[in-house]
N, C-alpha and C positions, 0 to 999 in steps of 0.2 A: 368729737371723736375723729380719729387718722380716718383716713380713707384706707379702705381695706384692696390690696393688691389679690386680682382674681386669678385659682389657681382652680385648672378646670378640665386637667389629661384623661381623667375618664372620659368627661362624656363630648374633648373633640377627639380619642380611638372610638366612643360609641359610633358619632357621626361617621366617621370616614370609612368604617367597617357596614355602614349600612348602607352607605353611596356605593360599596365596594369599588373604592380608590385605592389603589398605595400611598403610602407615603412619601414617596416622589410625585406623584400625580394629586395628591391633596396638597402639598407644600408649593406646588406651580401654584394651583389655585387661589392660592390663600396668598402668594404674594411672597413668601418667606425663603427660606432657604432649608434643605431636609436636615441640616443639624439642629436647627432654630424650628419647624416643627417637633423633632424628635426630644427636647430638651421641655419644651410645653405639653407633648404628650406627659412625658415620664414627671410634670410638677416641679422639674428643676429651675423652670423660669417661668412666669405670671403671662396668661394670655394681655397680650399687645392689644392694643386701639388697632392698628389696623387689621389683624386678624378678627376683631369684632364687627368691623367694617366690612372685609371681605364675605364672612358666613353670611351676612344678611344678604349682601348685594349679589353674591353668587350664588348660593343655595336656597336663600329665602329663608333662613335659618332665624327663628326667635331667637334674640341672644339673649332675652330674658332666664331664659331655661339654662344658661351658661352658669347664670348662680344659684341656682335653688337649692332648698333646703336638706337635700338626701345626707351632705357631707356632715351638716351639722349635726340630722336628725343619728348617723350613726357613732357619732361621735357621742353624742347622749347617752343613745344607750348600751358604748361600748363600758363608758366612765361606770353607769351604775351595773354593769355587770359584772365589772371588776372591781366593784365597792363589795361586791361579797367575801364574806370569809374564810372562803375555800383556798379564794387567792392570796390569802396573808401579807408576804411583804413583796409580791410580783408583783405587783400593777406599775407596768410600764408607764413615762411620761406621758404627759398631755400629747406634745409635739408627737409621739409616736405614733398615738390613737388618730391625731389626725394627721397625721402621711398614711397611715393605713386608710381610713374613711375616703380619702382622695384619690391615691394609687392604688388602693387594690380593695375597691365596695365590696365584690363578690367573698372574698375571702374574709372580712369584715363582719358579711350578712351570716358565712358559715359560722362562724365562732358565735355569731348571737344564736344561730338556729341551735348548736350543743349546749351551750350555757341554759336553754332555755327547756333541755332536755333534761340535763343534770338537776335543773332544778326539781322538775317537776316527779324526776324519778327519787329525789334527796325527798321530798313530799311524800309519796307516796311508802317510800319505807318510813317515814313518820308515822302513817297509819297506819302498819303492816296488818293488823287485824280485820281490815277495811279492805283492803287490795289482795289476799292471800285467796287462791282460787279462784281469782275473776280473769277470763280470756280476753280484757283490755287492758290491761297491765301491762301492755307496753312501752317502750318508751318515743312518745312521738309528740309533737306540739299539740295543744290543745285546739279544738276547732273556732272556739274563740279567739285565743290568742291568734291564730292564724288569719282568718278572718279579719281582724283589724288591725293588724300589720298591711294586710294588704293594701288596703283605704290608704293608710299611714303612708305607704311608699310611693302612692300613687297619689299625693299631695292633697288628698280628699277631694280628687276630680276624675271624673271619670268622661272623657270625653263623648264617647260615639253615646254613651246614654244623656248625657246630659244635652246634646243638639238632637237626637231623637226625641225629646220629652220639650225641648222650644220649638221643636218641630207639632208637636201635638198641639201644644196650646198656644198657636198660631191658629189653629182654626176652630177654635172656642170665638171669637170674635166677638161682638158685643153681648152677645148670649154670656158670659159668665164661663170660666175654669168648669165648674161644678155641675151647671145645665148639661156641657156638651160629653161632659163627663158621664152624665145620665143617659145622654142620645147614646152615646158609643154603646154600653153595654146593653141597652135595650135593644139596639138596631143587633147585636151580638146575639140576641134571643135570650138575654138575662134579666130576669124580672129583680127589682131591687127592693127592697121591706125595712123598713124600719120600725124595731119593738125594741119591749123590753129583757135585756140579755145580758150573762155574765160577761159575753165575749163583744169583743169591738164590733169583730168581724169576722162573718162565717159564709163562706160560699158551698152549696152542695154540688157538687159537679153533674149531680146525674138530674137532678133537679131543674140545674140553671136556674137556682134562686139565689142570691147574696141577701144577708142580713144584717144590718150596718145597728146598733146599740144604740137606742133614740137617746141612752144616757148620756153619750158622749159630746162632746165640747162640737160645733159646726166645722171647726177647721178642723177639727180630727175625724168625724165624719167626711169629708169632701178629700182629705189624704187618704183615708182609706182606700176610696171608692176609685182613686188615680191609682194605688198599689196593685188593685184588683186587676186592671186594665195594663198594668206592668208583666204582670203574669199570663194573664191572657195575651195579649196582640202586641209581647215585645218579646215573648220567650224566644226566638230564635238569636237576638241581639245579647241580650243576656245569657244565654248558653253559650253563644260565643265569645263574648269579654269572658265567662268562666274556662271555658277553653285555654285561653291564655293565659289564666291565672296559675293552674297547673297545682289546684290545691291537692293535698297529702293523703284526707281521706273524702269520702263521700257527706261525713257530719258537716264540715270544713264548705266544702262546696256547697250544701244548700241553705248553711248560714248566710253566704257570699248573698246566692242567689236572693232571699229577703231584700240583703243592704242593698243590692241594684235597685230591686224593690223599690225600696225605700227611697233612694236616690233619684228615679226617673218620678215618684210620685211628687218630691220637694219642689225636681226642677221645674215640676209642670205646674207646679201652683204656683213656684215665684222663675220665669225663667227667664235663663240669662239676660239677655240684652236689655229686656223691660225693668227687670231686676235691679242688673249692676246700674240705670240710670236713673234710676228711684230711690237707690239707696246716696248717691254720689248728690241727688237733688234736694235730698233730708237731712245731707250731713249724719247718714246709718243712725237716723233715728227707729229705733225700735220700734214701738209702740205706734209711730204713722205709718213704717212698713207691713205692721201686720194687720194694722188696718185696710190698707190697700188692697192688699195682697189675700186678707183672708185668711191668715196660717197662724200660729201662735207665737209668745215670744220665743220659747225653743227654736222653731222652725223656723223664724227668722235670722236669728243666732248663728245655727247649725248652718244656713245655706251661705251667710256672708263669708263662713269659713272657705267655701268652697267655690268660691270665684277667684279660681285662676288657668283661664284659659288660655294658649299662647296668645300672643296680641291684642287682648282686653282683657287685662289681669283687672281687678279689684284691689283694693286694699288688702298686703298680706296678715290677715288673723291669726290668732291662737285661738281655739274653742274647747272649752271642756265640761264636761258636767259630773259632779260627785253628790255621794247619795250621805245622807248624816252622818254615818261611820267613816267619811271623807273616804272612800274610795272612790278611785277615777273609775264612772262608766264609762266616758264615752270621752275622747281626745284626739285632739287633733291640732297642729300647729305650721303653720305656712312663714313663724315667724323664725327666728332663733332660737327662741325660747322652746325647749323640750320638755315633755312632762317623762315623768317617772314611768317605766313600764311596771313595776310591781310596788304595791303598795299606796299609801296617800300623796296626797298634794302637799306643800309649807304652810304649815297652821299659819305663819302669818299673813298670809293671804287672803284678800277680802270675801271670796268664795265662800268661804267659812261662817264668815259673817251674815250672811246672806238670809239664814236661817232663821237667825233672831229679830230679822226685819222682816217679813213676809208681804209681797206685793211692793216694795220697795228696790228701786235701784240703785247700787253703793257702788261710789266711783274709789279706783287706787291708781296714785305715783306709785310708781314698785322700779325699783332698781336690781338686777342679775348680779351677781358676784363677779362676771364678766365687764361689767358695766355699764349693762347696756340700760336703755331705761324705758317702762313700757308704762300703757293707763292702762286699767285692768276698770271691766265691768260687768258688777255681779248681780246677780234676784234669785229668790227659791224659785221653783216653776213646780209646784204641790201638783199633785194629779186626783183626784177624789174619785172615787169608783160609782158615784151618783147616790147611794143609797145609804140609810141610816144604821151604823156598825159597821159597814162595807170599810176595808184600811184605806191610809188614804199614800198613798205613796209620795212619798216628798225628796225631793233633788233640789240643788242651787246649782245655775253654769256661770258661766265665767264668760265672756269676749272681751278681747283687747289686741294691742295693736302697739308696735314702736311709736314713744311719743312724737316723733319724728311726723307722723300721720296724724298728730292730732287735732291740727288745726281744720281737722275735716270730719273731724267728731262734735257733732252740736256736744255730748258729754265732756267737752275738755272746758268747755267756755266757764270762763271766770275761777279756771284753776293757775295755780302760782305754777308753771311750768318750768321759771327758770331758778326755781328755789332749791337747791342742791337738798335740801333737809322738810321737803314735802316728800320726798321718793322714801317708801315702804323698804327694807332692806329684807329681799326675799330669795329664794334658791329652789331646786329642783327637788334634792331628795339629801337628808343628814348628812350621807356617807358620801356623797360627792360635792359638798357644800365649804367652801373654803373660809367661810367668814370664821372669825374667831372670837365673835364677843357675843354672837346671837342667844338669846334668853331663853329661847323653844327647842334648844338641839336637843334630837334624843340619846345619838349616837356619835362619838366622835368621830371626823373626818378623815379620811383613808388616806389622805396623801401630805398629813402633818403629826409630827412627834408630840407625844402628851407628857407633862411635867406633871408630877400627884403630888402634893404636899398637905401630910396627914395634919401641919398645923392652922392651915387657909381655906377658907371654902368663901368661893364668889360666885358668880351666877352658874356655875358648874361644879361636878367635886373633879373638875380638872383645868390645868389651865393648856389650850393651845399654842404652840410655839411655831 
């Protein structure tokens, strides 16, 4: 594949608006001339090798962060917003969506925040019987959808928590993640109990007792007891990254508040540094990681998503998990590849599959409609409630990776990688899916003419043009 020419005017006006330079005085620095930066702000020419040389050498600037994913990730979900029907036959070119996603995020991010309003308010007169007399019937994003936008934009890394939480289990020492886990909140005057209970986890505040669900699996007992300890003696760190997040409502913010939660608990059972060189020393073997490590295969999954620090990035992942009606829970991608913000995953995608194997790992070649070509790797991860009739909650996730990385996946080994006709032919979501012979389409695609001919039916009752 071409080498891709990097075009990156947001984020060097972000840099040089937070140095507070001019653009005469950032253009000295950088080596350039003010027409030759002003021409790279505005994407009319590709940052240069030596402007890549200079941000690092002058500023200390990661020039990693020069390419990340935000351009593409809005570009995603410009495509499938404008795959709606509202828009009929407006949907601007690709090329447009991304010189918008480029030159102008903000305004980008605006149109997704409306679309995401129209929808929801298009919904809610759906159920006008349902919404009629309720004082929430407004129209504003939902605190879910809010809440994992935020993750979303923030590459599923969160810095000052995630070096807070390697900072904590740094002095767990050979005592174990989970022992000093136990010292913490004891030496806190918090007595810890393990019975039998519908709940994982329950702390009574007036009490100072936590009660951890002797049902539960040991790594999800010892995550808990780090989330406990997130809430406790990190809530000033956390109300502060919330601070900055500037969520919309109060539901919004204390959803937030869990996923840091949740976050600082991951990174302290697997963190960074020990992490990224365990995983890099397995070849992101699963199963040796979370053995190591003590966390399940989810939360091994979930955390390799989230190694991208500046200057010891990881391998960039996709990670995602859907529940049997293939709705995406949980999403996130560091890679290209974007997942759908409403609705499922591409049935043909091995995720899917995952289900009818249980306890089993399914490897895929999958190729983008872009062309890009990824492995994809899937398992159910069943949750059982411990007891008999108790449901049993069942999800399959998905990690993977540009095959490009694969020779650093024990899972790639003794795959035909250079076989143009091993890669899975898969897409994001129908209405922005440009293939035109795919067998699974449910809807035709937004930015090709359809021919009907009442005398022919082939794998569609329409054909693609």
């Amino acid at each position: 594949m071409a080498t891709q020419k990097l075009y990156a005017g947001a984020k060097l006006r972000e840099t040089r608006t937070r140095l507070a330079l001019t653009q005469k005085e950032f253009a000295a620095k950088l080596g350039v001339s003010l027409p030759y930066l002003n021409q790279m702000e505005n994407n009319n020419r590709p940052v240069s090798t030596t402007v890549v040389l200079a941000l690092a050498q002058e500023f200390g600037f990661d020039v990693t962060e020069l390419s990340t994913g935000d351009s593409e990730r809005l570009v995603s979900d410009m495509r499938e917003a404008m795959a709606d029907p509202v828009f009929a036959d407006a949907s601007p070119p690709l090329a447009d969506l991304r010189l918008t996603a480029s030159n102008a995020p903000a305004l980008a991010r605006a149109f997704l925040d409306l679309h995401r309003a129209y929808r929801q308010t298009h919904e809610r007169l759906a159920s006008l019987d349902e919404a009629l007399g309720r004082e929430d019937s407004r129209t504003q994003p939902s605190p879910w959808d809010e809440v994992r936008d935020f993750f979303h934009y923030c590459d599923n890394y969160i810095d000052a928590v995630d070096r807070a939480a390697e900072h904590f289990a740094q002095g767990a020492g050979e005592q174990g993640i989970r022992t000093h886990a136990m010292h913490t909140l004891r030496a806190a005057g918090i007595t810890v109990k393990s019975q039998a209970c519908d709940t994982t986890r329950f702390f009574d505040r007036e009490s100072r007792i936590l009660i951890l669900s002797n049902r539960a699996a040991p790594e999800t007992q010892t995550f808990q007891l780090l989330l406990q300890i997130a809430l406790l003696h990190q809530d000033k760190l956390l109300e502060a990254t919330l601070d900055l997040a500037r969520f919309q409502t109060e539901e919004a913010r204390s959803i937030a508040k869990i996923g840091l939660a949740n976050y600082f608990a991951g990174a302290s059972l697997m963190p960074y540094g020990a992490f990224l060189a365990a995983a890099q020393a397995t070849r992101h073997d699963l199963e040796l990681l979370a053995h190591q490590f003590g966390a399940s295969i989810e939360q091994v999954a979930h955390r390799l998503s989230t190694l991208q620090r500046p200057s010891a990035k990881g391998i960039p992942f996709f990670f995602v998990r859907v529940d049997q009606a293939g709705t995406i829970t949980k999403r996130h991608s560091a890679t290209r590849l974007q997942f759908a913000r409403f609705g499922g995953a591409c049935p043909l995608w091995n995720v899917h599959q995952a289900f009818e194997t249980p306890g089993r790992f399914l490897r895929q070649l999958a190729e983008t409609p872009d062309g890009v070509r990824y492995i994809s790797l899937a398992r159910d991860v069943s949750k059982p409630a411990g007891s008999f009739g108790a449901p049993v909650r069942r999800f399959a996730i998905s990690l993977g990776c540009e095959v490009r990385h694969a020779h650093d996946l024990v899972y790639a080994d003794d795959l035909d990688l250079t076989n143009p006709k091993a890669y899975e032919p898969i897409g994001i979501s129908c209405r922005i899916c440009e293939r035109k012979d795919c067998h699974q389409r449910s809807v035709p695609p937004l930015e090709r003419r359809l021919t009907i001919d009442a005398n022919e039916r082939g794998l569609l009752p329409y054909r693609v043009d």
